[in-house]
N, C-alpha and C positions, 0 to 999 in steps of 0.2 A: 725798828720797823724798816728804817731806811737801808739798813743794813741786811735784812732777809730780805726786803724785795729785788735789791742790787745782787743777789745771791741767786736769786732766783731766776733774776733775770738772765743772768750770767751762763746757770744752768740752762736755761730755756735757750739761751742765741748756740750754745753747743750742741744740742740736742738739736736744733733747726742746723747746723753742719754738718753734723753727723745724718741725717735724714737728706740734706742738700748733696750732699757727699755720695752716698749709697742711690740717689736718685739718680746722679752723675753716674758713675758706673752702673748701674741697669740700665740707662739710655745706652752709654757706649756698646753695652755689652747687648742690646736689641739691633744698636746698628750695626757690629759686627757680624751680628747672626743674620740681619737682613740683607745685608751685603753676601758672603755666602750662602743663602738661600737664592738671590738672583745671579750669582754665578753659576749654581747649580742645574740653575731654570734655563740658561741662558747656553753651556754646555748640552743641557738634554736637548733646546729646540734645535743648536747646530747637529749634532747625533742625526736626531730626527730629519732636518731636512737633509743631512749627508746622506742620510740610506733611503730618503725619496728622493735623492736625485740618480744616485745607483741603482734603485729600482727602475726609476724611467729608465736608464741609459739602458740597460738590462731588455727592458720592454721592445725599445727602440729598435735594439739590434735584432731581437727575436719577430719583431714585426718585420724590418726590413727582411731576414731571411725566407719568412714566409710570404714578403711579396716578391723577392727572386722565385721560389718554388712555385708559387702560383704563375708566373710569367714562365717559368719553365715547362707547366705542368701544359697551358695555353697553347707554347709553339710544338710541344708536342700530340698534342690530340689535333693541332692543323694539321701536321705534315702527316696523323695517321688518315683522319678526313681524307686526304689527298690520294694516299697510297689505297683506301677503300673507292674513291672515285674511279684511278688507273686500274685496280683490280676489277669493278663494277663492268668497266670499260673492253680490258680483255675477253671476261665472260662474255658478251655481246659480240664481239667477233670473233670468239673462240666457237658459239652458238649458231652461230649466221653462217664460218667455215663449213663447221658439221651439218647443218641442213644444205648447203650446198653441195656437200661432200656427199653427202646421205639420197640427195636429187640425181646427181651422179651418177649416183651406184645405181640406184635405181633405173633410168634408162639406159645404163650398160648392161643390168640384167633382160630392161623389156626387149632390148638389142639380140643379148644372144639367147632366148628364148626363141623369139622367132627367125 
């Protein structure tokens, strides 16, 4: 009796290494995978903020160009403002010439008329 239990037991403490054992390598072998899955995770978030930080700069520079354009677009509708004032301006005494010219004529005709 002492002798199968001593047997048993025996079989029983190898069966618990063999189970200890296999337990051991499925831990390693989850840490290993957990480990390569947060490299994984850790690669994709750098990815990820790599080409949001390329997109901002992207952003950046296409805003900046559109706020040159816009500042371009500004000193030129001033200086056309301007050039419609000076034109505005000639009209008026281009207008004022011609009725004066037109008064002119006019009493040079009532002139030789009579």
């Amino acid at each position: 009796q002492l002798h199968l239990t001593t047997s048993e037991k025996n079989e029983l403490a190898r069966s618990l290494e063999i189970v200890q054992n296999q337990l051991q390598e499925k831990e390693s072998e989850i840490k290993r995978e957990t480990s390569e899955y947060k490299d994984r995770l850790l690669q994709a978030e750098k990815e990820h903020q790599d080409g949001l930080t390329e997109a901002n700069r992207k952003n950046e520079v296409e805003i900046q160009a559109c706020h040159e354009k816009i500042s371009s677009l500004e000193h030129f509708i001033g200086s056309q403002k301007l050039e419609i004032e000076k034109l505005k301006s000639n009209k008026e005494q281009l207008n004022n010439s011609l009725k004066e010219a037109n008064q002119a004529l006019g009493e040079l005709l009532k002139t030789k008329v009579r």
